[in-house]
CHARMM internal coordinates of N, CA and C (Angstrom, degrees):
IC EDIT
DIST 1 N 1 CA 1.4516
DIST 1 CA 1 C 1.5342
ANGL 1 N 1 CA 1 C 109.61
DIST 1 C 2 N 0.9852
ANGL 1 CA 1 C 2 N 129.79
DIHE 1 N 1 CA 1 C 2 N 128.05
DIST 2 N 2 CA 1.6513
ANGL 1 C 2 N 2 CA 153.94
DIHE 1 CA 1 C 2 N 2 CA 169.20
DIST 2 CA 2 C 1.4520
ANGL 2 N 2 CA 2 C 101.96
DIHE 1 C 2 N 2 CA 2 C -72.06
DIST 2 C 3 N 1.3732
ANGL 2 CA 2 C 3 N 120.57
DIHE 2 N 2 CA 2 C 3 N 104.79
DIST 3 N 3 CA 1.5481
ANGL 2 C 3 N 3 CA 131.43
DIHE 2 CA 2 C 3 N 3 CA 169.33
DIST 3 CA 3 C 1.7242
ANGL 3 N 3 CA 3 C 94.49
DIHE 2 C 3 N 3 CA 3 C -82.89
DIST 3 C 4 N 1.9292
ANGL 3 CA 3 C 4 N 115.68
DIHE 3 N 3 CA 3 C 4 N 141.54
DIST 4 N 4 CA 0.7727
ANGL 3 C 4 N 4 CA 111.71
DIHE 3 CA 3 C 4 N 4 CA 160.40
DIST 4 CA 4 C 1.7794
ANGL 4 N 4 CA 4 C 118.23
DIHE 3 C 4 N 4 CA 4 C -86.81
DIST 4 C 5 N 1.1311
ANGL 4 CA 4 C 5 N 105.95
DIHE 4 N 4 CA 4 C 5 N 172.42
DIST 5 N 5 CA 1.6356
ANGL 4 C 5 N 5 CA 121.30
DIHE 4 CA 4 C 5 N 5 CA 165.15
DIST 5 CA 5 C 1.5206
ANGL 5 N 5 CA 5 C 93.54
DIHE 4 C 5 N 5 CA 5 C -77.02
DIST 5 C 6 N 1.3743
ANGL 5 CA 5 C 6 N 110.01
DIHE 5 N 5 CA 5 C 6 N 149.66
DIST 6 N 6 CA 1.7771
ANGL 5 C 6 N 6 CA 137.02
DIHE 5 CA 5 C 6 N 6 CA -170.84
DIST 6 CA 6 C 1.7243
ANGL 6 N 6 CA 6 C 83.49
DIHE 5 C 6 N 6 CA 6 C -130.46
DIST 6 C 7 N 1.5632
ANGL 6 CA 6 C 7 N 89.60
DIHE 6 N 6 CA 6 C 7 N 140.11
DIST 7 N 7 CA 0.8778
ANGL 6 C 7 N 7 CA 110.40
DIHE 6 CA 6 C 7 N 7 CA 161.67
DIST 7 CA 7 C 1.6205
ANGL 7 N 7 CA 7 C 147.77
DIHE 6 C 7 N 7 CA 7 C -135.12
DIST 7 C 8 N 1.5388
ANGL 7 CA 7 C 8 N 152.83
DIHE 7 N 7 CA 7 C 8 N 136.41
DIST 8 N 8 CA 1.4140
ANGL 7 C 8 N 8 CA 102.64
DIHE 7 CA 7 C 8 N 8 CA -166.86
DIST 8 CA 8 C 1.8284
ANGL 8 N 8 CA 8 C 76.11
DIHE 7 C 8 N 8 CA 8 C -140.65
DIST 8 C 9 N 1.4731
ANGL 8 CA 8 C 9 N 124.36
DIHE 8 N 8 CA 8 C 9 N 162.02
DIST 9 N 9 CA 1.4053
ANGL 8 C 9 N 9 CA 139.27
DIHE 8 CA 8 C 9 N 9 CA 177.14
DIST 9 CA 9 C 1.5199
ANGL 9 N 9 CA 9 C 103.11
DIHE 8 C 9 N 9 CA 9 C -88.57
DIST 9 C 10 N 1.5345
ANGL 9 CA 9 C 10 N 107.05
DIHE 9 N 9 CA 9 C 10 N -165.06
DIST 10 N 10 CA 1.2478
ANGL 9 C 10 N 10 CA 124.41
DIHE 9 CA 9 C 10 N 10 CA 159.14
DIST 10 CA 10 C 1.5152
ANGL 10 N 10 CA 10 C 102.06
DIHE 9 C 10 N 10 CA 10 C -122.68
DIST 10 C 11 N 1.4381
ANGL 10 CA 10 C 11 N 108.56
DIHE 10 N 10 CA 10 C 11 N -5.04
DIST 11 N 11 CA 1.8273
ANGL 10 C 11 N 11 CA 96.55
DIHE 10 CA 10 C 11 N 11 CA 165.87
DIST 11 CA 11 C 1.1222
ANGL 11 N 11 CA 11 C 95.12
DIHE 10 C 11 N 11 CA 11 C -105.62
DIST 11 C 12 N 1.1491
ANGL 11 CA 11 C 12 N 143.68
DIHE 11 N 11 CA 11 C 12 N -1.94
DIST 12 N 12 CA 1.5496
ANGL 11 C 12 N 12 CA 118.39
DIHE 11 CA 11 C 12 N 12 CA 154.29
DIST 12 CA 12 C 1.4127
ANGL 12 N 12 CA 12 C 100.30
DIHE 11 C 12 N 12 CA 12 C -55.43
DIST 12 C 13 N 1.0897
ANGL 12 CA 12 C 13 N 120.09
DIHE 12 N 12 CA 12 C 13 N -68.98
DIST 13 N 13 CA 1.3840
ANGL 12 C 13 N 13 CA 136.46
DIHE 12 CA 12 C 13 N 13 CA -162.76
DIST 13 CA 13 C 2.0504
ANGL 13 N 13 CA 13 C 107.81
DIHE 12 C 13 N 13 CA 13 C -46.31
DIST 13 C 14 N 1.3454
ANGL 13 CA 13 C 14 N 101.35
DIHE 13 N 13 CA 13 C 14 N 4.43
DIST 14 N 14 CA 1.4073
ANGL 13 C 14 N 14 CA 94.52
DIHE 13 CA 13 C 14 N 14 CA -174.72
DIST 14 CA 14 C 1.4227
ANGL 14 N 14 CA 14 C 112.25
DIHE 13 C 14 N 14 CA 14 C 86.53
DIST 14 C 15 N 1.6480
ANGL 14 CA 14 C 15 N 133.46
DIHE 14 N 14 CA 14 C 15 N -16.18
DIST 15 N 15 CA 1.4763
ANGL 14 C 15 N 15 CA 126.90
DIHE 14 CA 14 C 15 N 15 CA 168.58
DIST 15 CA 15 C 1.4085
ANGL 15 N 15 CA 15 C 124.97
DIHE 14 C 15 N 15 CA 15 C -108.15
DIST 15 C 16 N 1.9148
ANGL 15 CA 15 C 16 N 86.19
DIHE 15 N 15 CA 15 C 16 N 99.61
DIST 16 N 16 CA 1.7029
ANGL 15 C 16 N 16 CA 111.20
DIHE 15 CA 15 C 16 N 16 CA -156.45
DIST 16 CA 16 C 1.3975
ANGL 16 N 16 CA 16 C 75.14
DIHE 15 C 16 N 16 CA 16 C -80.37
DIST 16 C 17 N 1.4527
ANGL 16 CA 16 C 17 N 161.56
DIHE 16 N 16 CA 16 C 17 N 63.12
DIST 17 N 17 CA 1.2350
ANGL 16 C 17 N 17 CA 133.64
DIHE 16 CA 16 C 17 N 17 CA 136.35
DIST 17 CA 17 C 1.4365
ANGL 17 N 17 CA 17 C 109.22
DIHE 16 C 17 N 17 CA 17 C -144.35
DIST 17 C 18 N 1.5768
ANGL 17 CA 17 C 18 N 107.12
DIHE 17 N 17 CA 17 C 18 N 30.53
DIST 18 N 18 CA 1.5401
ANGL 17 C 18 N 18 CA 113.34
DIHE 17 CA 17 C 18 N 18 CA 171.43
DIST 18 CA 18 C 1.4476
ANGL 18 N 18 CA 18 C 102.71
DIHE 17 C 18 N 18 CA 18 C -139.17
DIST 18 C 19 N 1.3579
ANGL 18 CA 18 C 19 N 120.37
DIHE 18 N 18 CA 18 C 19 N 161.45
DIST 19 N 19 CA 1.9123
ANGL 18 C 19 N 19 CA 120.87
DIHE 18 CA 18 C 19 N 19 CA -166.68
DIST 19 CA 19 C 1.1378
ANGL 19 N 19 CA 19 C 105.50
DIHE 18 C 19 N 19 CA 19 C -140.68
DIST 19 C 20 N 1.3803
ANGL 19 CA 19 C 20 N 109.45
DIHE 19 N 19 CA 19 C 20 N 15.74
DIST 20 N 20 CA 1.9006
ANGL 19 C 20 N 20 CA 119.17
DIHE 19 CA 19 C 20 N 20 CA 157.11
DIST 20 CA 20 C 1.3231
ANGL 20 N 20 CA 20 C 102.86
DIHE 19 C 20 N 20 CA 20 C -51.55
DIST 20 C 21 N 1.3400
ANGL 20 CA 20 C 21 N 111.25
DIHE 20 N 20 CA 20 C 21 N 136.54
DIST 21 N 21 CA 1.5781
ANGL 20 C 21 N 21 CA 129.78
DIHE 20 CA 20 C 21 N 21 CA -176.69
DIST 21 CA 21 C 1.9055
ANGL 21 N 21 CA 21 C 90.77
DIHE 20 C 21 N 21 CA 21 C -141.17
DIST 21 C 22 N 1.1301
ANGL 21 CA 21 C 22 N 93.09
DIHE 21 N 21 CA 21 C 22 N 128.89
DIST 22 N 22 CA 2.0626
ANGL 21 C 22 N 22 CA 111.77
DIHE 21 CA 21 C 22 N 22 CA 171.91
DIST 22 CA 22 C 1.4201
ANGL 22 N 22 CA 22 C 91.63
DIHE 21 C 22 N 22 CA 22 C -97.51
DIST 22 C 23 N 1.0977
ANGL 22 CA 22 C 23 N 85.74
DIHE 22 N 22 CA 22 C 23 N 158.82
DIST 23 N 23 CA 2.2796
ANGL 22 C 23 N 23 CA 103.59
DIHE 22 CA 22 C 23 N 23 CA 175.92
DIST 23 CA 23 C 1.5058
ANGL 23 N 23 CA 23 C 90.11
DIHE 22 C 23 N 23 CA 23 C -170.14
DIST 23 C 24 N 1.5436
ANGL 23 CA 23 C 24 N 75.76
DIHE 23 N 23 CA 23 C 24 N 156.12
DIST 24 N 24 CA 1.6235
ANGL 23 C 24 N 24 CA 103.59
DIHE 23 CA 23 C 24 N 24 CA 172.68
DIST 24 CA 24 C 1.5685
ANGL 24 N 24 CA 24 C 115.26
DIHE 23 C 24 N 24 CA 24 C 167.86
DIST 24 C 25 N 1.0234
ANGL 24 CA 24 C 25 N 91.96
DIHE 24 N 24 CA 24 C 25 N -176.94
DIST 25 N 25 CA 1.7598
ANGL 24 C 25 N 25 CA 101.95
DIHE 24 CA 24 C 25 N 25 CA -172.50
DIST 25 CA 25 C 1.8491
ANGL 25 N 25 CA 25 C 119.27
DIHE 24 C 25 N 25 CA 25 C -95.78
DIST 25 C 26 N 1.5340
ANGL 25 CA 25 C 26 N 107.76
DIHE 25 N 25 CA 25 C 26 N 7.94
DIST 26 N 26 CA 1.2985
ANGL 25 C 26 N 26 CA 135.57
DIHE 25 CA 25 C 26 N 26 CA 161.58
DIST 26 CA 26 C 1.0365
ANGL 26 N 26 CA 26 C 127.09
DIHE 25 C 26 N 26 CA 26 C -175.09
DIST 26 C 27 N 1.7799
ANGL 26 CA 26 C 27 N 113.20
DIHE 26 N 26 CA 26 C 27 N 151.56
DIST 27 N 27 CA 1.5228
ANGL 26 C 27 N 27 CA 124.13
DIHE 26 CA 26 C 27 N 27 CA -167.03
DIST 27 CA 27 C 1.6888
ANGL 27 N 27 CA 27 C 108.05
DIHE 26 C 27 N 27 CA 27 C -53.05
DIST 27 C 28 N 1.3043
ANGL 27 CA 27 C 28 N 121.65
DIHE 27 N 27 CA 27 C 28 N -37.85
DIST 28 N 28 CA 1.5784
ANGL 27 C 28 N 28 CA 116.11
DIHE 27 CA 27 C 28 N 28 CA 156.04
DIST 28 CA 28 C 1.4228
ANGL 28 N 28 CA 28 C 114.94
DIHE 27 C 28 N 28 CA 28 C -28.87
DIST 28 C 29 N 1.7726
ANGL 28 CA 28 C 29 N 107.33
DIHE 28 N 28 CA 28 C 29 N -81.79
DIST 29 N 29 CA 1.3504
ANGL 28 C 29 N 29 CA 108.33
DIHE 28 CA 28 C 29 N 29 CA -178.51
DIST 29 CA 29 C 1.3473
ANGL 29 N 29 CA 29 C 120.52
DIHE 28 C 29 N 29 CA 29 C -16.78
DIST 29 C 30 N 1.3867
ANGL 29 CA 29 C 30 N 88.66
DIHE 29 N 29 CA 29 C 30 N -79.04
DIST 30 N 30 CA 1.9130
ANGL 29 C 30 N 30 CA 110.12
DIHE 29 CA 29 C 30 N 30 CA -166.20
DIST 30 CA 30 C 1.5102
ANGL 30 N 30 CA 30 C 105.41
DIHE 29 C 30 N 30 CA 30 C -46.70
DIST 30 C 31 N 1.6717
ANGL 30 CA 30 C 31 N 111.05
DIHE 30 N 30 CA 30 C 31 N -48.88
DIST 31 N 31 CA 1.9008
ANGL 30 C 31 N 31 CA 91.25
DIHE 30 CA 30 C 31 N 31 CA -177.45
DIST 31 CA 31 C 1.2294
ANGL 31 N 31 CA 31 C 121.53
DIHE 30 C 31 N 31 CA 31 C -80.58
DIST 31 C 32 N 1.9851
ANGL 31 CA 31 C 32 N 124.32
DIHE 31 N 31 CA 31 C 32 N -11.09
DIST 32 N 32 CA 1.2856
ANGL 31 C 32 N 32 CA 110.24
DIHE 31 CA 31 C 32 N 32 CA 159.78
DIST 32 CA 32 C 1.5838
ANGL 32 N 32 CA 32 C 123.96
DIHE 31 C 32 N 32 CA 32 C -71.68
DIST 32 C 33 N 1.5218
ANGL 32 CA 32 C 33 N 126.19
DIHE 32 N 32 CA 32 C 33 N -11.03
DIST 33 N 33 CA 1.3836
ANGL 32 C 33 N 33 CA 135.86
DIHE 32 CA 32 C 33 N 33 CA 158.17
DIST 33 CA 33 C 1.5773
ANGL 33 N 33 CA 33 C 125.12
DIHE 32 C 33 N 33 CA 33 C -40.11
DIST 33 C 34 N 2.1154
ANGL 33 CA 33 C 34 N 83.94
DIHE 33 N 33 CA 33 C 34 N -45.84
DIST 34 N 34 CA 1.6731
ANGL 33 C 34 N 34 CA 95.27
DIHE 33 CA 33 C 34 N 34 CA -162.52
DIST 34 CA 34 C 1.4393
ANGL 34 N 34 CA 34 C 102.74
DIHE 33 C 34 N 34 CA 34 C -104.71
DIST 34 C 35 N 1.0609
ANGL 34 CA 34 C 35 N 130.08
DIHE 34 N 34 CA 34 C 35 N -1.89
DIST 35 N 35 CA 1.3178
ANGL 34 C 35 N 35 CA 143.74
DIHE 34 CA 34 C 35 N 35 CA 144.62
DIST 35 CA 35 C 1.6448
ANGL 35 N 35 CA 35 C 122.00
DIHE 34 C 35 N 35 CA 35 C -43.86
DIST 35 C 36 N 1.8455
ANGL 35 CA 35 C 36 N 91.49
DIHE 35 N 35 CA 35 C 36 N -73.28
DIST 36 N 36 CA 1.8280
ANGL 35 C 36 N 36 CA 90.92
DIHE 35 CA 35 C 36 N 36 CA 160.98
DIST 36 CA 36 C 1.0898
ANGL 36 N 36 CA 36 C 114.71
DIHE 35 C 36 N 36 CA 36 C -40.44
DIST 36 C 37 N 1.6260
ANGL 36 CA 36 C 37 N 116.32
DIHE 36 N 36 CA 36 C 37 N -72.03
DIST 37 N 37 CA 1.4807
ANGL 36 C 37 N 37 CA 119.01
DIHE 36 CA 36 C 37 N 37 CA -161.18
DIST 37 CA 37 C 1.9943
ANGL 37 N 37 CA 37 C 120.79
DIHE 36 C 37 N 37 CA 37 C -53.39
DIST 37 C 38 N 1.2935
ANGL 37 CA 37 C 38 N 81.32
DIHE 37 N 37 CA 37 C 38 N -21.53
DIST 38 N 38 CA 1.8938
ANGL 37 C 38 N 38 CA 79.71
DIHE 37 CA 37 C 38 N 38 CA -170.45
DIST 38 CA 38 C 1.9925
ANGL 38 N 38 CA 38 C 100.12
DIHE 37 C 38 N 38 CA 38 C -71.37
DIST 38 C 39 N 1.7980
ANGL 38 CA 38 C 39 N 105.70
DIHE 38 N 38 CA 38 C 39 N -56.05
DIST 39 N 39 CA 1.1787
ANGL 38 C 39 N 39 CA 108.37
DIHE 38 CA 38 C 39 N 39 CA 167.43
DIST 39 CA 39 C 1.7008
ANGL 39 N 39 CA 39 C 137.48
DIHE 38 C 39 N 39 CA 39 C -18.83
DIST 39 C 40 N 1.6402
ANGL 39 CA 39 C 40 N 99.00
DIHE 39 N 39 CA 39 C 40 N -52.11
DIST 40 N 40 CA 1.4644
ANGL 39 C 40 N 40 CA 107.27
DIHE 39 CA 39 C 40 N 40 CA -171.96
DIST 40 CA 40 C 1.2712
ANGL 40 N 40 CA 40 C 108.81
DIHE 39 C 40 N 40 CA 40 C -96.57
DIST 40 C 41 N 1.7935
ANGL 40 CA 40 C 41 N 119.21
DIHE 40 N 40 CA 40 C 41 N -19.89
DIST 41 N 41 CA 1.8316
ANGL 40 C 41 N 41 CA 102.12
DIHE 40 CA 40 C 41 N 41 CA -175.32
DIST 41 CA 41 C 1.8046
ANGL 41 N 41 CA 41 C 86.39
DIHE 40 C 41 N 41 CA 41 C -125.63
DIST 41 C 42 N 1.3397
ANGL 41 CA 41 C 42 N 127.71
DIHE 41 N 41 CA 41 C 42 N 5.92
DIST 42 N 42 CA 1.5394
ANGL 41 C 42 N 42 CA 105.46
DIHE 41 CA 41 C 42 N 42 CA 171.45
DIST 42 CA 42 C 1.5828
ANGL 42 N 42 CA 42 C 94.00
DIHE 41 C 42 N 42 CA 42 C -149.17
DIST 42 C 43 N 1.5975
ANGL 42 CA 42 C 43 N 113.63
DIHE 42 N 42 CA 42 C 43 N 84.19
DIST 43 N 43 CA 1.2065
ANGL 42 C 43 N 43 CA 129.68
DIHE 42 CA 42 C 43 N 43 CA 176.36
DIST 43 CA 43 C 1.1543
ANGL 43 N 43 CA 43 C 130.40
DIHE 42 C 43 N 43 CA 43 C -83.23
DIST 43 C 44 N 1.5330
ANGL 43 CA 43 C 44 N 110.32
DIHE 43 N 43 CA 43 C 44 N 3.44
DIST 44 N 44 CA 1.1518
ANGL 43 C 44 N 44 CA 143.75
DIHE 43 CA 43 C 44 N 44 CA -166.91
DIST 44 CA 44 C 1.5163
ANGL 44 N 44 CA 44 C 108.04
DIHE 43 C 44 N 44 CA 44 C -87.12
DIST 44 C 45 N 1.7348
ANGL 44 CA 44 C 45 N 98.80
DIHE 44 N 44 CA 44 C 45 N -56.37
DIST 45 N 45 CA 1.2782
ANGL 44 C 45 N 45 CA 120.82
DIHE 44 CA 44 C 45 N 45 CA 167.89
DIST 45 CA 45 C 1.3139
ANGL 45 N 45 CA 45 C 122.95
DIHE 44 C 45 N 45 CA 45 C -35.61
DIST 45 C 46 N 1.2179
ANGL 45 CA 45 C 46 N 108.27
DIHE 45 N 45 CA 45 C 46 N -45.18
DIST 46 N 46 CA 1.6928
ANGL 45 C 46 N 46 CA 135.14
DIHE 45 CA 45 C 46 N 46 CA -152.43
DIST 46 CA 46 C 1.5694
ANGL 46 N 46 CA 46 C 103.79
DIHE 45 C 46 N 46 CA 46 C -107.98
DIST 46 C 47 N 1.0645
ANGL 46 CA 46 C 47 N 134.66
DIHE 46 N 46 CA 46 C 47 N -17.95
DIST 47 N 47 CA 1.3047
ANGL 46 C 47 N 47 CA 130.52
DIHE 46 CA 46 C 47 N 47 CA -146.37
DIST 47 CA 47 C 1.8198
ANGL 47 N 47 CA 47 C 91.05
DIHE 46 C 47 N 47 CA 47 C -93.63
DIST 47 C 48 N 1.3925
ANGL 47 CA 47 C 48 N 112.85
DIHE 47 N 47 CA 47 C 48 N 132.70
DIST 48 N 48 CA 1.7127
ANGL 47 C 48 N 48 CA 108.93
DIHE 47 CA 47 C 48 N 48 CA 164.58
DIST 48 CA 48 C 1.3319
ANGL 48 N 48 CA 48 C 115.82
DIHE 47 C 48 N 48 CA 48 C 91.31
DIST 48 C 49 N 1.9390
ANGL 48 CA 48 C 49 N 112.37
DIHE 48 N 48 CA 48 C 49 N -18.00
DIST 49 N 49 CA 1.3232
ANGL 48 C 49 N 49 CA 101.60
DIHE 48 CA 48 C 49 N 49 CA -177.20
DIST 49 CA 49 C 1.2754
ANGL 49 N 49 CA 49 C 120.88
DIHE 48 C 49 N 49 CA 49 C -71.72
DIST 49 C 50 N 1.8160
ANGL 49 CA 49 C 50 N 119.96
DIHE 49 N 49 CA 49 C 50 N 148.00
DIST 50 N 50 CA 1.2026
ANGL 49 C 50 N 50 CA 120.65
DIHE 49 CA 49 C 50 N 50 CA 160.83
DIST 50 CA 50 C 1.4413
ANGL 50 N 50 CA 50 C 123.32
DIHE 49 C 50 N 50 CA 50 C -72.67
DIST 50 C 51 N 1.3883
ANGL 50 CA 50 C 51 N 95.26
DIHE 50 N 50 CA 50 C 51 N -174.64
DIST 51 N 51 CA 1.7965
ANGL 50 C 51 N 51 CA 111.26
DIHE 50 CA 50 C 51 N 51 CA -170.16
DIST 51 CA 51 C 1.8157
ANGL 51 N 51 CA 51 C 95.88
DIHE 50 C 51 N 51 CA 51 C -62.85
DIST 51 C 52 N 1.5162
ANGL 51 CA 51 C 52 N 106.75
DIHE 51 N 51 CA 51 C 52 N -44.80
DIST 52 N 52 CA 1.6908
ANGL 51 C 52 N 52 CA 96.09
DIHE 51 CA 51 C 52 N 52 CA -165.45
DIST 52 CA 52 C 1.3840
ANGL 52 N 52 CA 52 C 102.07
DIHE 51 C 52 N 52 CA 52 C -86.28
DIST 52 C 53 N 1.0915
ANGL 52 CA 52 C 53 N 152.86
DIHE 52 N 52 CA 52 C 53 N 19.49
DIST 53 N 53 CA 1.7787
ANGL 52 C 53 N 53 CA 163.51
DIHE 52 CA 52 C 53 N 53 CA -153.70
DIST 53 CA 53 C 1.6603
ANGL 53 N 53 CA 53 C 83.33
DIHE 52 C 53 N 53 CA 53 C -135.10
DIST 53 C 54 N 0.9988
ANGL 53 CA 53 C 54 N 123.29
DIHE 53 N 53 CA 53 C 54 N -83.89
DIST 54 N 54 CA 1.2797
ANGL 53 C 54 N 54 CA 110.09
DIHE 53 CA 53 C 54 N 54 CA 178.26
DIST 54 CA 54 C 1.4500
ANGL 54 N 54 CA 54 C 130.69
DIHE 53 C 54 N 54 CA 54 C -40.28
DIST 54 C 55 N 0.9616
ANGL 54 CA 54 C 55 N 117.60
DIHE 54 N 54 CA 54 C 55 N -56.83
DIST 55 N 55 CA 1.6092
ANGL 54 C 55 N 55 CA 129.13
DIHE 54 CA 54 C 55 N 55 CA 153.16
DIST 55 CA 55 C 1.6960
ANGL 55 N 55 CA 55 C 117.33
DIHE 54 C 55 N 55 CA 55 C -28.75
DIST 55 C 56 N 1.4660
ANGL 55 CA 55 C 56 N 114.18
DIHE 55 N 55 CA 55 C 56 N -52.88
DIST 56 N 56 CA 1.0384
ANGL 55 C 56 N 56 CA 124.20
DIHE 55 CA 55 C 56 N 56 CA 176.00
DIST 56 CA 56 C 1.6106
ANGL 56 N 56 CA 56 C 109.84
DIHE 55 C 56 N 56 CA 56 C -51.14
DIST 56 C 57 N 1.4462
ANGL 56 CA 56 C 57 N 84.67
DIHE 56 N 56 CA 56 C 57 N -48.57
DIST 57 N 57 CA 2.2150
ANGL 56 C 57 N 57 CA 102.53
DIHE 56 CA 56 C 57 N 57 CA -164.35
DIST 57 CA 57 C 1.5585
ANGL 57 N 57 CA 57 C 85.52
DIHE 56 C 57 N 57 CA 57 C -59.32
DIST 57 C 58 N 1.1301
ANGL 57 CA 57 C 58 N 124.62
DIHE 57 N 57 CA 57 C 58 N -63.20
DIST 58 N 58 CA 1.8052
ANGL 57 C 58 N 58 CA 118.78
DIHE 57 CA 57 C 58 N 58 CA -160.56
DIST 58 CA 58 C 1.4793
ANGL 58 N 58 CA 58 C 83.96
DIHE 57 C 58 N 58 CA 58 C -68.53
DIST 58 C 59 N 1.0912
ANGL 58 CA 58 C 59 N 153.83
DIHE 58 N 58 CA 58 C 59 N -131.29
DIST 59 N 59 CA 1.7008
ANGL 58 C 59 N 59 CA 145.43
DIHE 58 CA 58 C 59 N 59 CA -144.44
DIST 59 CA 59 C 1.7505
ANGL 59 N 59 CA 59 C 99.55
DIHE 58 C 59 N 59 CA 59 C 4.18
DIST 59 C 60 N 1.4483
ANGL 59 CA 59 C 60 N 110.11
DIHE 59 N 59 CA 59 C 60 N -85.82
DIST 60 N 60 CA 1.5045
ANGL 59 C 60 N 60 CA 94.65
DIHE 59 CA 59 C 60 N 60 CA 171.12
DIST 60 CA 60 C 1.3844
ANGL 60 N 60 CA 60 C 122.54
DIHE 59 C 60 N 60 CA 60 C -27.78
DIST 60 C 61 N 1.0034
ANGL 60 CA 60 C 61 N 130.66
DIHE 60 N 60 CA 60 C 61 N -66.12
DIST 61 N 61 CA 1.4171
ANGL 60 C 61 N 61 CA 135.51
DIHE 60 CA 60 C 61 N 61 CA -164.29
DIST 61 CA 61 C 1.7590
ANGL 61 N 61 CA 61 C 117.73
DIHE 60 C 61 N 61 CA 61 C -44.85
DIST 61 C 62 N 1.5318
ANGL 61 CA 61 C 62 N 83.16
DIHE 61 N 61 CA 61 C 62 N -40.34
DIST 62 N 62 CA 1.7401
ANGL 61 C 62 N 62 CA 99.48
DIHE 61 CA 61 C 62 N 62 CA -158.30
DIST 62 CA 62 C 1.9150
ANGL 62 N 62 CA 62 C 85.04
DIHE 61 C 62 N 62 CA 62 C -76.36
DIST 62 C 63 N 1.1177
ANGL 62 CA 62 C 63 N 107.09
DIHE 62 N 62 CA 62 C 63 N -40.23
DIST 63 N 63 CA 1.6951
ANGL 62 C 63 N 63 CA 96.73
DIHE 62 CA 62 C 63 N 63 CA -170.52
DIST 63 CA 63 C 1.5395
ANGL 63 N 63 CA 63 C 105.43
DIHE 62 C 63 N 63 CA 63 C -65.62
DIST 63 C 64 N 1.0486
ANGL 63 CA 63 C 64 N 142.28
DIHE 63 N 63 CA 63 C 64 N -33.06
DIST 64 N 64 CA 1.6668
ANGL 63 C 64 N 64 CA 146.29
DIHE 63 CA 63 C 64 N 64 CA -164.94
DIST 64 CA 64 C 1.3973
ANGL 64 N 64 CA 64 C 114.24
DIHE 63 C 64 N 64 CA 64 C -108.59
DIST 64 C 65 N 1.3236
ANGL 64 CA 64 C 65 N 114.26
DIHE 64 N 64 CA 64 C 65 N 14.34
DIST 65 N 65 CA 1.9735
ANGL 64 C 65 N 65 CA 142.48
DIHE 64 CA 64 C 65 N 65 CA 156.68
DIST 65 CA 65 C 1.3049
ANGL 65 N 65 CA 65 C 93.15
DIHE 64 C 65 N 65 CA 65 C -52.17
DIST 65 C 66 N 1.1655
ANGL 65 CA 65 C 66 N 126.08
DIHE 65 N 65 CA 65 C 66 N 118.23
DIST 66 N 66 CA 1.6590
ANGL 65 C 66 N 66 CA 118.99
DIHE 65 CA 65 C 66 N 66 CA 149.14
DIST 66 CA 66 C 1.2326
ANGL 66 N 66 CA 66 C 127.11
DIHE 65 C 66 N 66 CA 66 C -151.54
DIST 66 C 67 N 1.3990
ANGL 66 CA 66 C 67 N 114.05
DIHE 66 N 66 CA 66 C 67 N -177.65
DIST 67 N 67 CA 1.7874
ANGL 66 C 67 N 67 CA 111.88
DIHE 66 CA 66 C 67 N 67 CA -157.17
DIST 67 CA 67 C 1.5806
ANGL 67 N 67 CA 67 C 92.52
DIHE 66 C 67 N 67 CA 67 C -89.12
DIST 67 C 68 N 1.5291
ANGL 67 CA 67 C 68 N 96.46
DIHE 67 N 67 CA 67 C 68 N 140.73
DIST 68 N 68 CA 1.8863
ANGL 67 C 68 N 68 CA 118.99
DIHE 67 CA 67 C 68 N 68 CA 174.89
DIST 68 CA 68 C 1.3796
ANGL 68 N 68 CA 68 C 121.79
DIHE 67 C 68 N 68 CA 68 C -62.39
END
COOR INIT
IC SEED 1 N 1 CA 1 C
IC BUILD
């Protein structure tokens, strides 16, 4: 069986002015990718959230995962 590549943007994510794209070989992968990436160039994003805001963000995330 052929696993696809997952993929998720930062305009998925709502940041129409960045063209970071996560990949990987599971919806894990890809949101610990876009996780890093939001942290270090949109800290803004990230800064203050709680445990259930975060929680929320991965539910979002995991639904808008998709194949490359």
């Amino acid at each position: 069986m052929i696993k696809k590549k997952m993929e998720l943007s930062c305009h998925d994510m709502g940041m129409k002015t960045c063209n970071f794209v996560a990949k990987g070989k599971t919806k894990h992968k890809v949101e610990e990718e876009m996780i890093k990436h939001a942290a270090k160039v949109h800290p803004e994003v990230m800064e203050g959230k709680s445990d259930a805001e975060m929680k929320k963000m991965l539910h979002e995330m995991d639904k808008m995962v998709h194949a490359a």
